[in-house]
C-alpha positions in Angstrom: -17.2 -9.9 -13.8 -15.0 -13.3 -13.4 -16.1 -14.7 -10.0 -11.9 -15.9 -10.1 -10.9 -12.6 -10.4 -13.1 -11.1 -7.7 -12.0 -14.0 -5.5 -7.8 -13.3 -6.2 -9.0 -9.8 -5.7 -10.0 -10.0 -2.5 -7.6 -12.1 -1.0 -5.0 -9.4 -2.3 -7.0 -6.5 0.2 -7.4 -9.1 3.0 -3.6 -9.6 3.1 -3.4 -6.2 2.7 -5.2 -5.3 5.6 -3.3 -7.4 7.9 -0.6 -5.1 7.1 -2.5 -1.6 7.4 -4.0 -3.0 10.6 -0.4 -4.0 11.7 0.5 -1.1 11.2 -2.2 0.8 12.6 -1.3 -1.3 16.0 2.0 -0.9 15.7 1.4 2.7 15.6 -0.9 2.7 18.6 1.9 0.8 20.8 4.9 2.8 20.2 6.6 0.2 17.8 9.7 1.0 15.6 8.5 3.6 12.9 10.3 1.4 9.9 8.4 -1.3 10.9 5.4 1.0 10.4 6.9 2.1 7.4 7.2 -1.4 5.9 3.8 -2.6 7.0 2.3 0.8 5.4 4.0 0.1 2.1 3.3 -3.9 1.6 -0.8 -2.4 2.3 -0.7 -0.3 -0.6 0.9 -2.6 -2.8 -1.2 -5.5 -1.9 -4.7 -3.4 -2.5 -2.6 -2.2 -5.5 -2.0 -5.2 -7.1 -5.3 -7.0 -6.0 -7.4 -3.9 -7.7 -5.2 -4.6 -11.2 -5.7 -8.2 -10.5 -9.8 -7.1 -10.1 -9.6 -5.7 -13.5 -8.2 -8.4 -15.2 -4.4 -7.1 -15.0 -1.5 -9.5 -14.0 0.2 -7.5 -11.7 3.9 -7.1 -12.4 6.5 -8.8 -10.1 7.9 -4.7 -8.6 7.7 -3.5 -5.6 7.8 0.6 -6.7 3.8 1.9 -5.8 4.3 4.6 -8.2 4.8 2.3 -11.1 1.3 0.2 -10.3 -0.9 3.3 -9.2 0.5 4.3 -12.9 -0.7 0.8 -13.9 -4.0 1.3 -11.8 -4.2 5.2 -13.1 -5.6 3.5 -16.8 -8.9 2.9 -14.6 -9.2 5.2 -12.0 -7.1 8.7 -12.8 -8.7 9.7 -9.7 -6.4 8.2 -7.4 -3.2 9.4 -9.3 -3.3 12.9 -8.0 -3.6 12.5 -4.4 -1.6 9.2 -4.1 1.0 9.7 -5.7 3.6 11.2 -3.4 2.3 8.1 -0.8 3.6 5.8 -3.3 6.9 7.0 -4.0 8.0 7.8 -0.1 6.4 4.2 0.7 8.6 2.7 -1.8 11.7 4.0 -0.1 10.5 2.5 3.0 10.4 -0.7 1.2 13.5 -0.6 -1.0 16.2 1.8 0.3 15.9 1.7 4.2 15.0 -1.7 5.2 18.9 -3.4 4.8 22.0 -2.6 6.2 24.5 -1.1 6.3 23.5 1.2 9.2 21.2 0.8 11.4 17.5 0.6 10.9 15.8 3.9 10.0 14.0 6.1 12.1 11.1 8.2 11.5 9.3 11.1 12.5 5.8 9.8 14.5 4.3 12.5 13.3 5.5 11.9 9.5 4.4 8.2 9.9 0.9 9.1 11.4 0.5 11.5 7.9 1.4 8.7 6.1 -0.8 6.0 7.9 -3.4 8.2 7.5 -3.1 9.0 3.5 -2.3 4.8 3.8 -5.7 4.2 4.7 -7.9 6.7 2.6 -6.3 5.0 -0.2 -7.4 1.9 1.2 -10.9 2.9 1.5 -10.3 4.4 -1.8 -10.0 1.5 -3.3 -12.4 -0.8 -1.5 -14.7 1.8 -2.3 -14.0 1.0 -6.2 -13.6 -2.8 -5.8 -17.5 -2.8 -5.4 -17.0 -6.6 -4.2 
């Protein structure tokens, strides 16, 4: 494997886990659940786009998870099933409530814990096909 690739690669899941470890701190503390939410969605697209990028795939320039785990799904249909319903609800958090009008969305602890949760075992998930 291209020593360049595995290198982009890993820079993509170290950035990326600033932001689940954000928002696993964030979580921890009490802070805002949409900042939670954002920090939870930029992780999965970074280790999203950093496996493609592993593979030899320019990621595209989206923000929707669904559209690269569909883009990631070609090599590991594994991750599809599970993840799926992750990537779509994280993409809301990035796209539809992060701007006003109105004020900044709230969400259920609880909710945000699931998804933290499911955030990071498709982390691991991941990492644990990386093999870098």
């Amino acid at each position: 494997m291209d020593e360049g690739l595995r290198q982009q690669a890993r820079e993509w899941f170290e950035r990326g886990d600033h932001d689940i470890e954000t928002a696993q701190l964030l979580y921890k503390e009490h802070g805002y659940t949409d900042a939670i939410a954002y920090h939870i969605q930029q992780a999965i697209e970074k280790y999203l786009k950093g496996y493609l990028v592993l593979k030899g795939q320019r990621p595209p320039w989206v923000h929707e998870l669904d559209t690269l785990l569909n883009l990631v799904e070609k090599f590991e249909a594994d991750l599809y099933p599970p993840f799926i319903e992750l990537c779509e609800k994280a993409t809301r958090y990035y796209i539809e409530d992060r701007y006003p009008p109105g004020p900044p969305a709230e969400y259920d602890r609880e909710e945000i814990k699931a998804d933290l949760d499911l955030a990071w075992q498709l982390v691991r998930a991941i990492r644990g096909k990386a093999d870098l």
